[in-house]
C-alpha positions as CSV (number, residue, x, y, z in Angstrom):
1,X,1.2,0.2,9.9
2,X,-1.6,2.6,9.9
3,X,-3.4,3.8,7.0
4,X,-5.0,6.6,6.3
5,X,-8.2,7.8,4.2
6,X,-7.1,11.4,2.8
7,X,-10.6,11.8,1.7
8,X,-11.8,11.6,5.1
9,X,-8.8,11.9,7.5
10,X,-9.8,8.1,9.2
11,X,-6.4,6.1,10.5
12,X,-6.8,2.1,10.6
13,X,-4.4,0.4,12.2
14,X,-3.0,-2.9,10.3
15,X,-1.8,-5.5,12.1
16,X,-0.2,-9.2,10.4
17,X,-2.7,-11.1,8.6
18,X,-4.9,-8.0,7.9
19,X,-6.4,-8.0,3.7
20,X,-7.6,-4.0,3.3
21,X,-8.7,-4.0,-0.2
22,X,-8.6,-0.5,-2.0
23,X,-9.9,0.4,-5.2
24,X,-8.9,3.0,-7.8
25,X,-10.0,5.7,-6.2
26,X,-9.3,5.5,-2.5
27,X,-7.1,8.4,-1.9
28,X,-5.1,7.0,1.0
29,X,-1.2,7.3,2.6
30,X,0.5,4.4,4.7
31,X,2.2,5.4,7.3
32,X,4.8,2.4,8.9
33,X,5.2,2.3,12.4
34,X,8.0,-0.3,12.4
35,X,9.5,-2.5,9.8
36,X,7.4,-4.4,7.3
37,X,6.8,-6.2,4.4
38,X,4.0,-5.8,2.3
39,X,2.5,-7.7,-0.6
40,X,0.5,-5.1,-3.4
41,X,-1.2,-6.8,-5.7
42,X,-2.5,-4.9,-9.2
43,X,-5.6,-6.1,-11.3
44,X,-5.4,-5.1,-14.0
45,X,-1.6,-5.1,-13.8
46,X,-0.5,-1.1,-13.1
47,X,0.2,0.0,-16.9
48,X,3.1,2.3,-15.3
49,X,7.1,2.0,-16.3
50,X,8.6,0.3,-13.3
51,X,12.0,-0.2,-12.3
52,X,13.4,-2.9,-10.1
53,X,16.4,-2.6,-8.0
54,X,18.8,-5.2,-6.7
55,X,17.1,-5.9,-4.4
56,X,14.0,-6.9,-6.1
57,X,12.1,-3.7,-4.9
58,X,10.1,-1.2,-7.4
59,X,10.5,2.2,-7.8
């Protein structure tokens, strides 16, 4: 996957076994170049309403 830094228009690529930590205000997109699974972890826990779908994803 590659992610990129909106506030200054850098791309890192992330390979398996990568930890990119980003903090509140990092202004960034993920772009996926093939498929993936990825593990997002909140602290404090995201206050936001979230919905889980069969399959056990979140919306």
């Amino acid at each position: 996957m590659i992610l990129v830094d909106r506030d200054e228009g850098e791309e890192h690529v992330i390979t398996p076994g990568t930890l990119h930590i980003l903090d509140d205000a990092d202004n960034h997109t993920i772009k996926p170049v093939e498929d993936s699974t990825f593990l997002c972890i909140f602290t404090p826990p995201s206050p936001a309403v979230r919905t889980t779908t069969r399959t056990g994803s979140i919306r």
